[in-house]
N, C-alpha and C positions, 0 to 999 in steps of 0.2 A: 861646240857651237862657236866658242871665240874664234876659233882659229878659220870657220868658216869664214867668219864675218870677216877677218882680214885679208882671207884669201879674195873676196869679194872685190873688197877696196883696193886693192892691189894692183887686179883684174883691168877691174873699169878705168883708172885713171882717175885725173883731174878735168875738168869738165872741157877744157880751153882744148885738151888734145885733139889731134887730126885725124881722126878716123876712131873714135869710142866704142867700146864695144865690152859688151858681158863677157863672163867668164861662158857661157856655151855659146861664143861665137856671136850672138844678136846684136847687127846693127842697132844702134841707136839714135843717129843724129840725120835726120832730114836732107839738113844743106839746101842745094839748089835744085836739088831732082825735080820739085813740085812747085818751079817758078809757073811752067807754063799753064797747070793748072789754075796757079791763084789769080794770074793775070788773066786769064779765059773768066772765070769766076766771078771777079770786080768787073772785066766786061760785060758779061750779063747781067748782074747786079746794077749798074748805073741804064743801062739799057732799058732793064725792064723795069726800074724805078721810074725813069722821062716815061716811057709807053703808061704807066698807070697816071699817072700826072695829066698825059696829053687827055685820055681817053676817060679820066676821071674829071674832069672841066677843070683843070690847073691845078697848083699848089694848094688855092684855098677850097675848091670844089667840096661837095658836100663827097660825093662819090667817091674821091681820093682821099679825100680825111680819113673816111671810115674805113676802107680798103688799106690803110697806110696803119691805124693805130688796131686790126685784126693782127695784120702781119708784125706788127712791130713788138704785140706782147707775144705773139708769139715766140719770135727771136730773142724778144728778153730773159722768155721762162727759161731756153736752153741758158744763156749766160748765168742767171743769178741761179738758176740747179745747181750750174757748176758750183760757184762760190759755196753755198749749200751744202755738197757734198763733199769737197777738200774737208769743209769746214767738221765738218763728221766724223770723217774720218781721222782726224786728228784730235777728235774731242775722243773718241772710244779707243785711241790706237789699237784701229784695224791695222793688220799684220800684210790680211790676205791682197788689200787695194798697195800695196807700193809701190810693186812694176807697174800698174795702172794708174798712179796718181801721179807724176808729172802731168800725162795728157790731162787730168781735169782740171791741173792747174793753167796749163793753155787755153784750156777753153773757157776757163774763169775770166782772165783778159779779155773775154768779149765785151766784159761790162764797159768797157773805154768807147768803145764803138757806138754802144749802142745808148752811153751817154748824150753823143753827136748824132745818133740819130732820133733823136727826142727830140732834137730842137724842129723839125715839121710837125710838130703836134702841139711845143709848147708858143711857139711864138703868134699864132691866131689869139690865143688865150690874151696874150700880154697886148696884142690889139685891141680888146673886147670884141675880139671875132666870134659870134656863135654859131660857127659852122659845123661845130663836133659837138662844144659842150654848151649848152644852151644857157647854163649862169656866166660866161663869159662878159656877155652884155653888160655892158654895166648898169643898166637898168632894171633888171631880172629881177631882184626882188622885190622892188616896187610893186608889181605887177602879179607878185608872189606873197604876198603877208604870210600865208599861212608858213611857210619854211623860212619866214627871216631868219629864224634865231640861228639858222646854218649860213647866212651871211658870209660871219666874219671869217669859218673856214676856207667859203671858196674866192678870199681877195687872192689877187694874180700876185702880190707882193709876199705872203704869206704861202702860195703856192710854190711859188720860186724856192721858197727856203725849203719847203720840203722837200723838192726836187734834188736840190745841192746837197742835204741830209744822206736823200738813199744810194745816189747815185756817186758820192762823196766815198760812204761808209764802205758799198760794195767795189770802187777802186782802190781804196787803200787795203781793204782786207785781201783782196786775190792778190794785189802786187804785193803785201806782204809775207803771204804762202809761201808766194813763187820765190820771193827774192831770198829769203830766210832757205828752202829746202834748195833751191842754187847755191848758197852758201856753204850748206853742209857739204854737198859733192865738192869742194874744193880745202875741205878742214877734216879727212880722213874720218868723218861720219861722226862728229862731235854728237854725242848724246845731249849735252846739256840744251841741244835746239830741237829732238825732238822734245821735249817739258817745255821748250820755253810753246813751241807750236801748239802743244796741245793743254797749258795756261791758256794762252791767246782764244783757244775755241768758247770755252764756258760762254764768259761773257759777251763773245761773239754772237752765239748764237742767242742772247737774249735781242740782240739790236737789231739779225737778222730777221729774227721774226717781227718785231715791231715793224723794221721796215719796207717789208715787202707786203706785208699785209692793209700798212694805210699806202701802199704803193699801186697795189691793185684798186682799192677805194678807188684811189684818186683816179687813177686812170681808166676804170674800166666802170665802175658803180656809180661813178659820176656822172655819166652820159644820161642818167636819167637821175635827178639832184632829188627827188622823192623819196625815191624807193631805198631802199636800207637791209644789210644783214647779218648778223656780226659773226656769222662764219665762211665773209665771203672770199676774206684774206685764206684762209685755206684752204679754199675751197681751189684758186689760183697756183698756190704752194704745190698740191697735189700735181697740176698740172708742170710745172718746175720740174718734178722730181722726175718725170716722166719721160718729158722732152731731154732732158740732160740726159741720163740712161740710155735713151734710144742713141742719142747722137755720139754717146761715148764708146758702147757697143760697136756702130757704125765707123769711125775712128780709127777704130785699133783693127779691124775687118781692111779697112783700107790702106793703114800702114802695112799692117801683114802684108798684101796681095802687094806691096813696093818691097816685101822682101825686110822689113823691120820687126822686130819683137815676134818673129815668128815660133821661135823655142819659148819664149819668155812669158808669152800670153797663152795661156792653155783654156782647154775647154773647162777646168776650174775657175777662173776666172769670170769668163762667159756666164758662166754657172748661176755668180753672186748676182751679176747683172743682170741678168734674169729675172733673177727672182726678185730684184727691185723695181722690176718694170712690170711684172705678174702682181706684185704687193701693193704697187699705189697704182694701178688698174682697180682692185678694187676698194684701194681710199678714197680715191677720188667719186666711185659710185655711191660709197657712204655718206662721204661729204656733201654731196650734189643731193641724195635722196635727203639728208637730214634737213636741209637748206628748204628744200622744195615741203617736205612732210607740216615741218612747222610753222612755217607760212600761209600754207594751205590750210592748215588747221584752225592758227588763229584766226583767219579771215579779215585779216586789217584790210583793209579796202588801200592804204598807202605802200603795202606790201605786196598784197595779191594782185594787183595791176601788171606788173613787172611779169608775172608768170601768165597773165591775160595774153599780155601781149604774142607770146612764145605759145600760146594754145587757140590761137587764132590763124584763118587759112592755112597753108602750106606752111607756116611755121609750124603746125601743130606736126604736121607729116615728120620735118623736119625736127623736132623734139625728141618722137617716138626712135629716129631714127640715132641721135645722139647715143640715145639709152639702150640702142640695140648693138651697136656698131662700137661704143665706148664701154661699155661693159661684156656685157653677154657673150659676142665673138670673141674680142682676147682675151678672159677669161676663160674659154673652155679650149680656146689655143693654144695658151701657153701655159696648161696647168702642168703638162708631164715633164718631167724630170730629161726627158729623152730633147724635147725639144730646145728648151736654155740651154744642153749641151752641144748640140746641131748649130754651125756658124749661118748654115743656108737656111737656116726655118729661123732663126734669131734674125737675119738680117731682114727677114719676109717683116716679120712682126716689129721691129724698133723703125720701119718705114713705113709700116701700117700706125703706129703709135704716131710717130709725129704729124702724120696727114691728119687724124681724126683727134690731135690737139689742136690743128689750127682750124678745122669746119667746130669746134665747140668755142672759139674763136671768137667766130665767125657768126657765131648761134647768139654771143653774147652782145659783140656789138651791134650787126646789121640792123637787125629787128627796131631798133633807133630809127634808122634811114629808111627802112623799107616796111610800113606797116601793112600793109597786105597781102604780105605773102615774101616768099625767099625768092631774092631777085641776083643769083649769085651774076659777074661782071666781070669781063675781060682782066680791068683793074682789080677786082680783088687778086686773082690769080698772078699776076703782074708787079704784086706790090708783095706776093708772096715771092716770088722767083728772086726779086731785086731785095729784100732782105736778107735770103738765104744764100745768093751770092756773095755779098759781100760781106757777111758771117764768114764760111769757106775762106773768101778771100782773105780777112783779118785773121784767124786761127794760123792758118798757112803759113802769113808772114811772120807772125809771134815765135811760129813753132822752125823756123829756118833754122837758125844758130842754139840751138840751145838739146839739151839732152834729154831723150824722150821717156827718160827714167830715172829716178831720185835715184842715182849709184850713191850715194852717201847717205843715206839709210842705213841704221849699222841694222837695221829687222830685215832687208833686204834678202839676204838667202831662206828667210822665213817662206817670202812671197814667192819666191820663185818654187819654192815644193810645197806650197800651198795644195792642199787637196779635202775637196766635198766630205764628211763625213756620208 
């Protein structure tokens, strides 16, 4: 096994070389192949960003708001999945994710992006704009006695800091991955960085969870300063895990097809992805029923409104459909064994996954803006396209110069004969 691993090291090179590649031949480095894409990409991205603006009644528009913060947590969940799942994978040293884990460390760097793109959602807030979230006002709780005592949570200055907290914690932690397993590919697979990486996880993951979960709050259970659920942070998470999977699946399908990681990614691989995307398929139905079951049961009247609302007109159509279309169909899609190893049925389904994350979205915020019924709009669709462009776009540019696979990984030839029991 020693002697693989150094065969391995040997193999790959030092990161900086001109043309990298594994000991079976696999391209590993990008380059400029995929300039024209990213640039196509941020084109449609800023594009269909202004189109939802224009058509949404401006920056501050009610209709843009909400069209901008469906799409934006959407894009979030795939960046902070990522962070997530490095993060995992380094706390259990998985074997089988190494050839695969550079890319999630790319995709981890979205959280930079979509730092910058927060600021269209937080700076109404810091006006006492209450165009999205109605305690912005700064009179709101006058008007409100009965929820003072949640005041002092939703001041803008207070907000802020939480902001800098999650958004803080989840830049340092992915540029820490990334920068630390970069390291190792140029220090002949120094072991003592994978322990130091997988120290780093433990207590990573206690902050990750703190902070994505009052992250969700804030951002999404806030829209209506009432209503309350304290499993709604993972309820969100679920969704995380989801979106990251599909996009990471989809990823490595689309290196392949430029002729990269074509040996190196097998339908073993495929396999695990699968079956994470098969697995919080039905977490997140858990999460979602437990949410709904005990709510419904107690009958708080400051509780059960929130689900009023989503069981009224064409929302209600629109519920059913959630629950049919988010569970029920990929569930019984992707339960076989045959399919996770199929790249053409994986790719059907990790595109069906992220559609039918962002219409649950969509299910969460709209019904804010639109109480009569589901009013879907040019601008949602618009503010989804301009999201998911200039995601593409940033990944792209991240992933140019840099190598599409921890080669200093001394577990490395593990991953590569990696295979399903």
């Amino acid at each position: 096994m020693a002697s693989d691993e150094k065969k391995t090291k040997k193999s790959t090179g030092a990161e900086g070389s001109s043309v990298p590649k594994l000991p079976n031949g696999d391209s590993i480095r990008l380059g400029k192949e995929a300039d024209g894409l990213r640039k196509a990409a941020l084109g449609v991205g800023i594009v269909a960003l202004a189109g939802a603006v224009l058509l949404g009644g401006g920056p501050y528009g009610k209709q843009f708001q909400h069209s901008y913060l469906t799409a934006y947590m959407w894009g979030l969940s795939i960046a902070v999945g990522a962070v997530w799942w490095v993060a995992v994978q380094h706390l259990f040293g998985a074997r089988w994710s190494i050839v695969v884990r550079r890319v999630g460390e790319l995709l981890a760097q979205l959280v930079v992006v979509m730092a910058v793109l927060a600021l269209p959602l937080l700076i109404p807030i810091f006006m006492g704009n209450d165009v999205l979230y109605p305690w912005a006002e700064h009179h709101y709780f006058e008007h409100h006695a009965y929820i003072a005592s949640k005041a002092p949570w939703f001041s803008p200055a207070f907000f802020a800091v939480r902001m800098a907290f999650y958004f803080g914690f989840w830049v340092l932690l992915a540029k820490y991955y990334l920068g630390q397993s970069r390291r190792q590919d140029t220090t002949s697979g120094d072991v003592a960085l994978t322990k130091k990486l997988q120290s780093v996880s433990a207590p990573g993951m206690i902050l990750f969870a703190v902070s994505v979960t009052f992250c969700a709050i804030d951002f999404l259970m806030t829209l209506d300063p009432v209503w309350f659920s304290t499993i709604f942070g993972v309820y969100y998470f679920a969704t995380c895990v989801l979106t990251f999977n599909s996009t990471l699946a989809l990823t490595l399908m689309w290196l392949q097809s430029r002729g990269h990681l074509k040996a190196s990614v097998t339908a073993e691989h495929y396999h695990d992805i699968g079956k994470m995307m098969f697995a919080f398929t039905c977490f997140w139905t858990y999460i979602g029923f437990s949410q709904f079951m005990l709510i419904w049961y107690a009958n708080i009247p400051e509780e059960t409104h929130w689900f009023n609302d989503r069981f009224f007109g064409s929302w209600l159509n629109a519920t059913y459909f959630l629950s049919v279309a988010h569970f029920f169909i990929p569930f019984f899609g992707m339960m076989s064994r045959w399919m996770k190893r199929n790249t053409g049925r994986l790719r059907f389904w990790a595109l069906y996954i992220l559609a039918i994350c962002w219409f649950d979205m969509y299910w969460l915020v709209a019904p804010n803006l639109h109480k009569d019924g589901v009013a879907l709009t040019a601008a949602d669709f618009l503010a989804w396209i301009g999201i998911a462009g200039i995601l593409v776009s940033s990944a792209l540019t991240r992933a140019r110069d840099v190598n599409l696979v921890a080669t200093g990984d001394p577990r490395l030839s593990k991953s590569l004969a990696f295979e399903n029991i």
